[in-house]
N, C-alpha and C positions, 0 to 999 in steps of 0.2 A: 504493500500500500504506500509506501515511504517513496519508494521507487514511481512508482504510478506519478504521485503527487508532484514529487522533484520534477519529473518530465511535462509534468503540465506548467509546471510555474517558468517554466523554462524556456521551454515555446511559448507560451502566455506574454512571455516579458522578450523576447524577440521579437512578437509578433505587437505591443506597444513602441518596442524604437522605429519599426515600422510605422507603425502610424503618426509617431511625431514626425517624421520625413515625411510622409505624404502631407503634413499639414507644412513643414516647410517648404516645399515643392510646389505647392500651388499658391502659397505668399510671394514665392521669388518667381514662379512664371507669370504670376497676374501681373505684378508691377514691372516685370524686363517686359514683356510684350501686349499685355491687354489693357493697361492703365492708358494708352493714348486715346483707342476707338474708345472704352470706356465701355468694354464686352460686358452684356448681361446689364448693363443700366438702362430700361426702358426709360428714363428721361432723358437720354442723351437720342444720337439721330440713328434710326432704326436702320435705315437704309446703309449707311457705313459700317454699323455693324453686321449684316447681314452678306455684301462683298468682302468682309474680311473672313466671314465662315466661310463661304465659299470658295477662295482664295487657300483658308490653311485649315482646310479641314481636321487634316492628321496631327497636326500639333494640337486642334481643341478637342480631338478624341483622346486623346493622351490624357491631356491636362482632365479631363471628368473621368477618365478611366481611373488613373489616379488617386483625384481627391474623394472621390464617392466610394465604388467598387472597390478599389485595393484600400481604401481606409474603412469601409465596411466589414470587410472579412478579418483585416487587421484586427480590429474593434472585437467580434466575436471571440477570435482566440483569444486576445489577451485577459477577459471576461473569463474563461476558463481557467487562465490561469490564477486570476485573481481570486476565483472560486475557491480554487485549493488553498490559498494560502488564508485568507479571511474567516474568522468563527461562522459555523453556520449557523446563523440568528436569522429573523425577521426581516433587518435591517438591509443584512447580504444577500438574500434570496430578493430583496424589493431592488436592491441594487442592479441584481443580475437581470430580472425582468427590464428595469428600464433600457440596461445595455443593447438587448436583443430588441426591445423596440425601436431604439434610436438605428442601433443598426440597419434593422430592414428599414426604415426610413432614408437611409444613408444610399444602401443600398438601393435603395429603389428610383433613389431621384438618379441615381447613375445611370440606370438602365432607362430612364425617360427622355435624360439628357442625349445619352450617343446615339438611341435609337431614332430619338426624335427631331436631332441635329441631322441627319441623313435625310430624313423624308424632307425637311424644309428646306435643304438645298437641293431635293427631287422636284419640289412645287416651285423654287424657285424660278427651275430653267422653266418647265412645264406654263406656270402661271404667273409670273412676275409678283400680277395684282395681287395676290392671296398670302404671298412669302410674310409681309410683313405683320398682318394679323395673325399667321400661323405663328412665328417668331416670340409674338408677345406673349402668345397663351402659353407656347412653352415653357418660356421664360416664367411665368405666374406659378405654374407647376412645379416645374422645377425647384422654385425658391419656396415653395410652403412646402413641399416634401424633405427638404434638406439643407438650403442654402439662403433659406429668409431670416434668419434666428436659430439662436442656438439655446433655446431654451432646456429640450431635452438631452442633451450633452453636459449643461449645466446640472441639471437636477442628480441627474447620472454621478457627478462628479460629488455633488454635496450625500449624495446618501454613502458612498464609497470613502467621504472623511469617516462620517457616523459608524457607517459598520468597522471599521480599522480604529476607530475608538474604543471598543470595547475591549478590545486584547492588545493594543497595541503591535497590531500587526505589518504598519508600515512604520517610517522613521518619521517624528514628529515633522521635517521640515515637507515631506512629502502628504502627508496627513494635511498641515495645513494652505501647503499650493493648491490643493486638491480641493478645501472648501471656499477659497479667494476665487480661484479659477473660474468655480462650479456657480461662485456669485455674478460675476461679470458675464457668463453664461445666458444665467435667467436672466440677467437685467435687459439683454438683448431683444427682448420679448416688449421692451419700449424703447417706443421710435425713436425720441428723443437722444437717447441711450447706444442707442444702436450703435453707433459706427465707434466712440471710442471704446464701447465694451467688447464689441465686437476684435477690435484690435487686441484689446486685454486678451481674451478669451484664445485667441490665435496664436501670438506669443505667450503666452503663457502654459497653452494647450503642448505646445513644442516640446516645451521643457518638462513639463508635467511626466507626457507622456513616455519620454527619453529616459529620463529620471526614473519613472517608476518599472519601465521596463528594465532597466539596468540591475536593478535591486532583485525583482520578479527572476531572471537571469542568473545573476551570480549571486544573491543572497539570500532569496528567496527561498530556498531549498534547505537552505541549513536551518532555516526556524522550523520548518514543519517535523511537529513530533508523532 
């Protein structure tokens, strides 16, 4: 069982440095390349956005294969591992649940994004007229399944201080990035709020993740008894 456990916390926590890199990975490709058309901001000009997908398809199927998909499944494992290493309370079972929700959430806006970034440079050539209302509804989609707020990332993060509270399961500086984080998370959930928490929550999310995979990885395993 010790064995078992060790190999989950181990994958689990390889599988969070992972996910801190896919969240640096799509910080540092939005700002080198997407920050000028200003990709994915329906207040900016729909049309420039819409020749630039069409233009680098492959590099914005990357970039959502990435930050969704390979950070979705990331997410799952490292939930596993985190499983192992966490008291099974209340606390950590509610944690785990939220993981797997945020996940297919995560997930799913992935597979809406690259699937449906194909068909709207299909309607493009096909229909011109239509590209750019298909474009927006994606885009609506997209961001309320995954990429409009990080509310339930946040939550996620605050129940996962709580349950590592009761046993002292992770190292306090990690315990408390994890409920800072998990706050700048939900707060994203107002507008107002949004856009510096949303940076908190990104940076923050980086190191979090690195961090606690690192521990999950090589020290993880020595705590379970």
């Amino acid at each position: 069982m010790k064995l078992c456990f060790s190999s989950r916390e181990r994958t689990g926590g390889l599988a969070g440095i992972l996910a801190g890199l896919t969240f640096l990975f799509g910080m540092v490709f939005y700002l080198a390349l997407l920050t000028e058309v200003q990709f994915g901001n329906l207040s900016a000009d729909i049309t420039s956005q819409l020749i630039y997908l069409q233009e680098h398809s492959g590099f914005l199927y990357t970039w959502y294969f990435v930050i969704y998909l390979v950070f979705g499944f990331a997410l799952l494992n490292m939930q596993f591992g985190l499983s192992a290493l966490l008291p099974r309370t209340t606390l950590s079972q509610a944690a785990s649940l939220v993981a797997y929700l945020w996940a297919g959430l995560v997930i799913s806006a992935g597979l809406v994004a690259t699937v449906g970034h194909n068909m709207v440079i299909t309607l493009a050539q096909a229909h011109p007229e239509l590209a750019p209302g298909a474009f927006v509804s994606l885009h609506i989609v997209v961001n309320g399944l995954g990429g409009g707020n990080e509310l339930v990332g946040g939550v996620w993060l605050i129940l996962v201080f709580f349950a590592s509270r009761q046993k002292q399961s992770l190292p306090e500086a990690i315990q408390w990035s994890a409920l800072l984080v998990g706050f700048a998370g939900t707060a994203t959930a107002l507008p107002q709020l949004a856009g510096f928490c949303g940076a908190v929550f990104g940076l923050g999310g980086i190191l979090w993740f690195v961090a606690t995979g690192m521990h999950l990885a090589f020290n993880g395993a020595g705590q379970t008894s």
